[in-house]
KEDODREN-120742 format. One line per 5 residues: their letters; for each residue x, y, z of N, C-alpha, C, CB. Coordinates in steps of 0.2 Angstrom, whole numbers, plus 2048, in hexadecimal, padded with zeros to 3 digits. Atoms other than C-alpha are relative to their C-alpha. Glycine has a CB too. Layout:
<sites>
a = X/Y/Z/X/Y/Z/X/Y/Z/X/Y/Z | ... .
</sites>
This chain:
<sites>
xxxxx = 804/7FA/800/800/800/800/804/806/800/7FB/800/806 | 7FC/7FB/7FE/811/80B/805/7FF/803/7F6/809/7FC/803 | 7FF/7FE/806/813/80C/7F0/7F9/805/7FE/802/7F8/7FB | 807/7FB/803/800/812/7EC/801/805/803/7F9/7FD/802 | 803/7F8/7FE/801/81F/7F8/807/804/7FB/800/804/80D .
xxxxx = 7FB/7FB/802/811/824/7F2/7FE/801/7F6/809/7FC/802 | 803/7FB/809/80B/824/7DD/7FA/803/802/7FC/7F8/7F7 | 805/7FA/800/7FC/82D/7E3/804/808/803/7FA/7FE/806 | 7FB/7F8/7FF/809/83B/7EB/804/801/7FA/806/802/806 | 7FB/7FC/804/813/83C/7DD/7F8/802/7FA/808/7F9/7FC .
xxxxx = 803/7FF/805/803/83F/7D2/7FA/805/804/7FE/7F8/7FC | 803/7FD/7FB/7FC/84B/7DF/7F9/7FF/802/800/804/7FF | 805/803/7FA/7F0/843/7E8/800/800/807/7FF/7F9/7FF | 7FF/7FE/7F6/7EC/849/7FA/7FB/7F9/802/7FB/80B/805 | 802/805/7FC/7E8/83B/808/7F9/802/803/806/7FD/806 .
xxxxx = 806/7FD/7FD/7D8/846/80C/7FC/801/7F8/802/809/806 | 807/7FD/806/7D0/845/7F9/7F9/7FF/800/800/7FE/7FA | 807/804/800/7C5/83A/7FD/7FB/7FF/807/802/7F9/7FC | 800/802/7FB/7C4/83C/80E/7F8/7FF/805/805/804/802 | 808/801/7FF/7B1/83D/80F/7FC/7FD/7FF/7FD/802/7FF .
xxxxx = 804/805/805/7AC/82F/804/802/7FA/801/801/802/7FA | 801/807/7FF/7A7/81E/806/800/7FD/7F9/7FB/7FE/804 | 800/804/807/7AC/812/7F8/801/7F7/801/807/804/7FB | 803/808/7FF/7A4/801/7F6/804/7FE/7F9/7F5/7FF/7FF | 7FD/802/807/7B0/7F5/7EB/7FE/7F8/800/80A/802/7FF .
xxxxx = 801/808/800/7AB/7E3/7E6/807/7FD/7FD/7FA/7FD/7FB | 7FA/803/804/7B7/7D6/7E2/806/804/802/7FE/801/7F9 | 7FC/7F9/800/7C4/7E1/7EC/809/7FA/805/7F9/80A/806 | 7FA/804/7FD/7CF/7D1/7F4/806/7FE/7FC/7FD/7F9/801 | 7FA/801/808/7DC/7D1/7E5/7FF/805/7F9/7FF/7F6/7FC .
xxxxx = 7FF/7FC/80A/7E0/7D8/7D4/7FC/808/801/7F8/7F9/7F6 | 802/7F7/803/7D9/7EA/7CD/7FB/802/809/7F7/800/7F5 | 803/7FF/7FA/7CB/7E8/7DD/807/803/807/7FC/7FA/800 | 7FC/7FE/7FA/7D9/7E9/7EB/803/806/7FE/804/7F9/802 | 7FC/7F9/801/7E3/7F7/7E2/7FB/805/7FF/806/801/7F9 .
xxxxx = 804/7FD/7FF/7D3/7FF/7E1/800/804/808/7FA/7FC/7FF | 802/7FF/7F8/7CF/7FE/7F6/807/803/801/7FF/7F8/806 | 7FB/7FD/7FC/7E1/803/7F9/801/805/7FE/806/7FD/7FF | 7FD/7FB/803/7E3/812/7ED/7FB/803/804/801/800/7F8 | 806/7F7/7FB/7D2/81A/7F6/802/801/807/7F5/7FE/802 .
xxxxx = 7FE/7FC/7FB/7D7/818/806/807/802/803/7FC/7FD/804 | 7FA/7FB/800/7E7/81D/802/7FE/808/7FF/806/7FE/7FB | 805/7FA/800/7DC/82E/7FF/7FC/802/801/800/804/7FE | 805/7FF/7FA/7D2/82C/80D/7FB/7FE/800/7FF/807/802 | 805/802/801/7C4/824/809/7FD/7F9/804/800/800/7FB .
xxxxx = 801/807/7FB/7BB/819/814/7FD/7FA/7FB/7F9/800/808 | 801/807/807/7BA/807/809/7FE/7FA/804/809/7FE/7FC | 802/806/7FC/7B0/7FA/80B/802/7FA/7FB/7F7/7FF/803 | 7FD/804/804/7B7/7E9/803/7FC/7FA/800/806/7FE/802 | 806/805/7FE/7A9/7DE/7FE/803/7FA/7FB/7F7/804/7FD .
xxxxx = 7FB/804/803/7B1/7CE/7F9/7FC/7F8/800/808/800/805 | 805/807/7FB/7AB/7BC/7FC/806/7FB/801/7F9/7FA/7FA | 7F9/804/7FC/7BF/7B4/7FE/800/804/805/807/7FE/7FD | 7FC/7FD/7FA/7C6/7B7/80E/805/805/800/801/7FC/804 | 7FC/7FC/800/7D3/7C0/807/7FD/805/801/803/800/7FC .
xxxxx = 801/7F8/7FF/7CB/7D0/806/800/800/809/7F6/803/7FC | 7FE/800/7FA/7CB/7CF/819/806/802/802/7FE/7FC/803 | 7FA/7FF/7FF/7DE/7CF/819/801/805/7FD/803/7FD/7FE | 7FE/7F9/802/7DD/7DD/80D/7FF/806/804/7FC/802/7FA | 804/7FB/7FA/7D3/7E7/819/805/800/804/7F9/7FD/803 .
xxxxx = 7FB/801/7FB/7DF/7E3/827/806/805/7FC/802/7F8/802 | 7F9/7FD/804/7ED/7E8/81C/800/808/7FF/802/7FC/7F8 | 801/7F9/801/7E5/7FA/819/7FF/803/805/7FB/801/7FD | 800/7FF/7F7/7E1/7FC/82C/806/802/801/7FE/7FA/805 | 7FA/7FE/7FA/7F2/7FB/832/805/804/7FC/805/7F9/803 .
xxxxx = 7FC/7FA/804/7FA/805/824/7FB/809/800/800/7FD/7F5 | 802/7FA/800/7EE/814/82A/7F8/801/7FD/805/804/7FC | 804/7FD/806/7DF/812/81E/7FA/7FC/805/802/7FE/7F6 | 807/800/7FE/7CC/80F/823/7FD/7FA/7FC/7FD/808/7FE | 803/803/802/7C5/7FF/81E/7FD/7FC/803/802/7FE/7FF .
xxxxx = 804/806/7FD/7B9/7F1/821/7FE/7FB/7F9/7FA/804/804 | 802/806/804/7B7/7E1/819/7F9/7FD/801/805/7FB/802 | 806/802/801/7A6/7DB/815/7FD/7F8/7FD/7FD/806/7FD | 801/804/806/7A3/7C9/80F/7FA/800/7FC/802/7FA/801 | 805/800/804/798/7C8/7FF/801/7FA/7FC/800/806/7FC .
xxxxx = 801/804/808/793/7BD/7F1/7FA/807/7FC/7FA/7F3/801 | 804/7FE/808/78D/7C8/7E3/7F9/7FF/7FD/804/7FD/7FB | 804/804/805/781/7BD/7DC/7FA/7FF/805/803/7F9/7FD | 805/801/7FB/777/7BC/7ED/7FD/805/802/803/7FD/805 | 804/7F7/7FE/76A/7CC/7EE/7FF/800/807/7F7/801/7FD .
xxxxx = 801/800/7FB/767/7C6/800/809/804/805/7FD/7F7/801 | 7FB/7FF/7FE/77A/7C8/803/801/807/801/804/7FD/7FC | 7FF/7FC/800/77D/7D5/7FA/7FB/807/803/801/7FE/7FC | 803/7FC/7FC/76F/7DF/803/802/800/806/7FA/7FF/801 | 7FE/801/7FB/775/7DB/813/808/805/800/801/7F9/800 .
xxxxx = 7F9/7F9/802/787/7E4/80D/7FF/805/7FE/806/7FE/7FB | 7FF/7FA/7FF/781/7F2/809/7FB/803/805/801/804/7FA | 803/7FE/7FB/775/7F4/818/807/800/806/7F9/7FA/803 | 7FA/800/7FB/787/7F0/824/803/806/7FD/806/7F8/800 | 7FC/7FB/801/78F/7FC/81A/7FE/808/802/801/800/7F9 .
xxxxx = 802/7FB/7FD/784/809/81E/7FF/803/806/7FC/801/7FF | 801/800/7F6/782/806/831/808/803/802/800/7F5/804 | 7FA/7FE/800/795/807/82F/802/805/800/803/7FE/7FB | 7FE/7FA/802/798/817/825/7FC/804/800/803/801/7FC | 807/7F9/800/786/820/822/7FF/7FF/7F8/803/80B/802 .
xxxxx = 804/7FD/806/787/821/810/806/7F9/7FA/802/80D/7FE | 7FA/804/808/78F/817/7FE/803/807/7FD/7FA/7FA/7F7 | 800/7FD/807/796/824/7F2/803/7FE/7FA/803/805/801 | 7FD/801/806/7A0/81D/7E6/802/7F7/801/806/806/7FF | 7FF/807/800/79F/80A/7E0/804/7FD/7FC/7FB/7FD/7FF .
xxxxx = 7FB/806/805/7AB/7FE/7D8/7FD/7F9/7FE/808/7FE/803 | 802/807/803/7A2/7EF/7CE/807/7FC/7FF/7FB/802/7F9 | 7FB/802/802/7B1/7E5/7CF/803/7FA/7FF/804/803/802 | 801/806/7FD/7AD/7D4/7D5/800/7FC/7F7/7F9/7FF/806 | 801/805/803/7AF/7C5/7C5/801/7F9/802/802/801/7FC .
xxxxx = 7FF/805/803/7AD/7B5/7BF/805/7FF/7F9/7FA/800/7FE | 7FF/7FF/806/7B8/7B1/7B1/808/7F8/7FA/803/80A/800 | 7FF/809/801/7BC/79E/7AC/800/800/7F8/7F7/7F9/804 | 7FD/802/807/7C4/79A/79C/7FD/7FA/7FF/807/800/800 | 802/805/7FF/7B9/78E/795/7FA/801/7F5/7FB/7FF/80A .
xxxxx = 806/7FF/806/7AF/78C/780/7FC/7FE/802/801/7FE/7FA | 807/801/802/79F/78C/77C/7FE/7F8/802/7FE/801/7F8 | 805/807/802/79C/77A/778/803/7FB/807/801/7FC/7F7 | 7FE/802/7FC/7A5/775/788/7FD/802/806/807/801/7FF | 801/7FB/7FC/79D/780/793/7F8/7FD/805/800/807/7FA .
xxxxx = 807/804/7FF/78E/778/79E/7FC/808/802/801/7F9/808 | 803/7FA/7FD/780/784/7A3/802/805/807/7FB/7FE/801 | 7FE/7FB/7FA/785/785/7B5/806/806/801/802/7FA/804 | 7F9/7FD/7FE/796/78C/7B1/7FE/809/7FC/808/7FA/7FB | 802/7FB/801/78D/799/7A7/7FB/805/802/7FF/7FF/7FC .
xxxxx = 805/7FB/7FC/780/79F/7B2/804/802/808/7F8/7FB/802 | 7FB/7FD/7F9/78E/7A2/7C0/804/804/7FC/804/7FA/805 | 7FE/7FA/804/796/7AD/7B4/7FC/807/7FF/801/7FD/7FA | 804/7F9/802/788/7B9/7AF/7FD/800/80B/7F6/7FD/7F7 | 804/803/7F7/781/7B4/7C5/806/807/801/803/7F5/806 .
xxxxx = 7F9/7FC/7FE/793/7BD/7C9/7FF/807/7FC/807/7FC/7FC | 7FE/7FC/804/796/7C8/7BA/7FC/809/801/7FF/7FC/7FA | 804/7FC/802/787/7D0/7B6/7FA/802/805/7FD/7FE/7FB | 807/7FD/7FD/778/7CE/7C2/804/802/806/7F9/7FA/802 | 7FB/7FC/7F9/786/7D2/7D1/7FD/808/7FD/80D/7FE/7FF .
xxxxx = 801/7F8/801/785/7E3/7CA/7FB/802/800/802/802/7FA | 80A/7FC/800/772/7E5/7C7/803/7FF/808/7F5/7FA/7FC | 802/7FF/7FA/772/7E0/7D9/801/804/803/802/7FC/803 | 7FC/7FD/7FD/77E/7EA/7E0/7FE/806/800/805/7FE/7FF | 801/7FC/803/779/7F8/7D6/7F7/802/806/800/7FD/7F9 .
xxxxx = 809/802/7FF/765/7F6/7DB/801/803/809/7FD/7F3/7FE | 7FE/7FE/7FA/76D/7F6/7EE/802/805/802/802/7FE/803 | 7FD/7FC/800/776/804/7ED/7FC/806/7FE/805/7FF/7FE | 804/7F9/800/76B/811/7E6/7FC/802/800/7FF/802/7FD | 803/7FD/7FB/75F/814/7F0/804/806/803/7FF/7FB/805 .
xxxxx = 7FE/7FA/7FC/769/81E/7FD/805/807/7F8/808/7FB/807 | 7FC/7FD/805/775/826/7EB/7F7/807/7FF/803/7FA/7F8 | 805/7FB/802/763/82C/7E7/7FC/805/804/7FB/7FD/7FD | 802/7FA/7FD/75E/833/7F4/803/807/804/7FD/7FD/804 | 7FA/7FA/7FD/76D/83E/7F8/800/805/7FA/809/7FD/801 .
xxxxx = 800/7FB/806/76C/842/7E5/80B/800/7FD/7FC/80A/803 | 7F8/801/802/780/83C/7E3/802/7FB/7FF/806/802/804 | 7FD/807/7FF/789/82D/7E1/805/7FE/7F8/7F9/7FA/803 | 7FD/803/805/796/825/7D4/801/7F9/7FF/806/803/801 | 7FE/806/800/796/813/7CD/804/7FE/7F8/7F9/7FC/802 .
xxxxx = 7FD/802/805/7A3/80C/7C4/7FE/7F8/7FF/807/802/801 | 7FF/807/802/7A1/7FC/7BB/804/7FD/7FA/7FA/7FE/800 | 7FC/804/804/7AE/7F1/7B4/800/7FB/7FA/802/7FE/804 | 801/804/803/7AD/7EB/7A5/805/7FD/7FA/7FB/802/7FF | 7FC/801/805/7B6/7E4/795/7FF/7FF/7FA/803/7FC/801 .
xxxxx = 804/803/809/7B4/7E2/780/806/7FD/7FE/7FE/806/7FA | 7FD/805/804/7C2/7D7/77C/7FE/7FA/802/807/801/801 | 801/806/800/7BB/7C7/777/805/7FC/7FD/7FA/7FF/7FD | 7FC/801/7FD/7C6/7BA/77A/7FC/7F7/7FE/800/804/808 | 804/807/7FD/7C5/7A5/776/7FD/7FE/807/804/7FC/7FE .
xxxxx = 801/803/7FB/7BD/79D/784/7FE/803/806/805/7FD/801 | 802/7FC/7FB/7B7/7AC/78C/7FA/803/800/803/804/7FF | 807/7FD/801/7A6/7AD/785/7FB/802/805/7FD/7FC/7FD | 804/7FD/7F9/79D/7AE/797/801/806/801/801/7FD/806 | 7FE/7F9/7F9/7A6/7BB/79D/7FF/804/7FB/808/800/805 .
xxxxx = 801/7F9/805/7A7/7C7/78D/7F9/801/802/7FF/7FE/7F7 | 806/7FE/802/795/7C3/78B/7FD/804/807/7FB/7F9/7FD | 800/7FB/7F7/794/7CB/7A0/801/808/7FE/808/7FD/806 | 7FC/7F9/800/79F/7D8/79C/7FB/805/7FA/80A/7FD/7FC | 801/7FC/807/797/7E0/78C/7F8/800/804/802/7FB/7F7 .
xxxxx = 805/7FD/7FC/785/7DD/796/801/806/806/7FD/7FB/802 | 7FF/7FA/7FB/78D/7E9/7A3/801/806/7FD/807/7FF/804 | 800/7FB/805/791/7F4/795/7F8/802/7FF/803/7FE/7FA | 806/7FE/803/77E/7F7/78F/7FC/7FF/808/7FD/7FC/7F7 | 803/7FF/7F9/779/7F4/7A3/802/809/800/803/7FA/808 .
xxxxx = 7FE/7FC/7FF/782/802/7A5/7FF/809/800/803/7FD/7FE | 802/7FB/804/77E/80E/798/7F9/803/802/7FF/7FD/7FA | 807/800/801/76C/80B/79B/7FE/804/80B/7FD/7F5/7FC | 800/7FA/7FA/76F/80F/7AF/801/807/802/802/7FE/803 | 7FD/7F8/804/778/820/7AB/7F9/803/7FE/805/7FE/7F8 .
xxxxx = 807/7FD/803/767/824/7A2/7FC/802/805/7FC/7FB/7FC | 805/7FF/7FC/75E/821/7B0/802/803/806/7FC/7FA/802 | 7FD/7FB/7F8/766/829/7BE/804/805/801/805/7FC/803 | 7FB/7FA/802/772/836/7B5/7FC/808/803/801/7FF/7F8 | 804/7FB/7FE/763/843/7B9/800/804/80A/7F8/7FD/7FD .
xxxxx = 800/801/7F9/766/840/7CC/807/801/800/7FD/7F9/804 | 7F8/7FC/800/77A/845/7CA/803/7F9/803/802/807/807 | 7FC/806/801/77E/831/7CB/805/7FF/7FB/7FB/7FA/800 | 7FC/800/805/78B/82F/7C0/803/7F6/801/805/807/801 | 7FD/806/801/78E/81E/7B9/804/7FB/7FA/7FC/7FE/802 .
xxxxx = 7FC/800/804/79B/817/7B0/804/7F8/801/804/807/802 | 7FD/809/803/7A2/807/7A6/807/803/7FE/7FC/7FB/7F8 | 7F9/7FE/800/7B5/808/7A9/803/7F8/7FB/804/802/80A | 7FD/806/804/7C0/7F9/79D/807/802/802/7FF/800/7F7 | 7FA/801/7FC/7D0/7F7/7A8/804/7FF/7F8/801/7FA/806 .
xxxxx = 7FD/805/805/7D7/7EF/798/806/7F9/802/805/805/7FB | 7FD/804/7FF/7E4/7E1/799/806/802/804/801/7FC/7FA | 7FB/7FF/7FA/7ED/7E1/7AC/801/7FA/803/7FD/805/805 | 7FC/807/7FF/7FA/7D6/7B3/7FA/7FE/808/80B/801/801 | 802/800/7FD/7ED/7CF/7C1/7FF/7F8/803/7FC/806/7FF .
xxxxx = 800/807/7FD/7EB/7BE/7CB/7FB/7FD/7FB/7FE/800/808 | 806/801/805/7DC/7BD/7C1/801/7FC/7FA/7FD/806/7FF | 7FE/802/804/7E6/7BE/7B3/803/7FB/7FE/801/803/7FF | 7FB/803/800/7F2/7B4/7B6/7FE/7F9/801/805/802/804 | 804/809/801/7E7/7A3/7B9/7FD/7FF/7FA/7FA/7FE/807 .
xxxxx = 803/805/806/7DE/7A3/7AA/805/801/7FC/7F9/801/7FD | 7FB/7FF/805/7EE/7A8/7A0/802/7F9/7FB/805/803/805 | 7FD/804/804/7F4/798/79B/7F8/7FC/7FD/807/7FB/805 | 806/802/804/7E2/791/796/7FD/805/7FB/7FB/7FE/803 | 801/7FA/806/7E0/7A3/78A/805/7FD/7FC/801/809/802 .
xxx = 7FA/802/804/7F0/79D/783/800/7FA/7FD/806/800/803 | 801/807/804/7EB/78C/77D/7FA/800/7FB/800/7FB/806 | 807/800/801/7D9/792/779/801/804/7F7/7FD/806/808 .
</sites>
């Protein structure tokens, strides 16, 4: 975490920018998620780490004793009962959400004709309805403040053996769009970010079955 605060001072970033603002990150126990949780509350933001491995609990710890404001929350995504729950704790916690990170996947290297249903409906379970969910829980309070920011992560490089998860990814895109519409008039602002291709744990396990694929 020493390096993030330090590339956020060299790129002037004060440890009080954010110091007012609660930011909800899924999927935040490793890869893009965890440098997410660390970089906010490396400028000050209280972060809640909604995860469903136990890592994110360690991450949390790890942000704590370096100074920064966290709390781990486990989730599954895919579970509305859950996910309601995490962000009712979150609120007891901090008062308010302002800014979300959709960051939590699925993403199993696997073709079409190989592919059994189950493995496909825990793909889009994850991917896509994680997000409506999450989404659906959270804007309530956005709206009634009249603020709030949700990013959601997506991607367009299709990919052998990646059909599930594109086809996720590109429904987050036109979810996305289509929420923007409906919420933009209330000063929600919501937004489909495409990391593009990052070295990330994620990456690195299905790496050698993209390469054969």
């Amino acid at each position: 975490m020493s390096e993030i605060k330090s590339l956020l001072q060299s790129c002037d970033f004060s440890t009080t920018d954010f110091s007012e603002k609660t930011v909800l990150i899924t999927g935040a126990g490793r890869g893009i998620g965890q440098a997410c949780a660390e970089a906010f509350a490396a400028l000050g933001a209280r972060v809640i780490i909604a995860e469903i491995s136990q890592t994110g609990a360690q991450i949390a710890k790890n942000i704590q004793e370096n100074g920064g404001i966290c709390e781990y929350i486990h989730t599954d995504v895919q579970d509305s009962n859950c996910v309601t729950q995490m962000v009712s704790s979150t609120l007891e916690i901090f008062g308010k959400i302002d800014i979300v990170i959709n960051n939590a996947i699925r993403v199993p290297v696997c073709n079409v004709v190989d592919m059994d249903e189950a493995l496909w409906d825990a793909v889009i379970n994850t991917n896509l309805k994680g997000i409506f969910l999450i989404c659906k829980a959270v804007l309530p309070g956005m709206l009634k403040r009249g603020s709030g920011v949700i990013i959601n992560m997506i991607s367009t490089d299709a990919m052998p053996g990646l059909s599930a998860y594109i086809a996720s990814k590109q429904g987050i895109s036109g979810f996305t769009r289509s929420l923007a519409a409906e919420v933009g008039k209330h000063d929600i602002q919501v937004i489909a970010f495409a990391p593009g291709m990052v070295q990330t744990p994620g990456i690195q396990e299905v790496a050698k079955d993209l390469a054969r694929s």
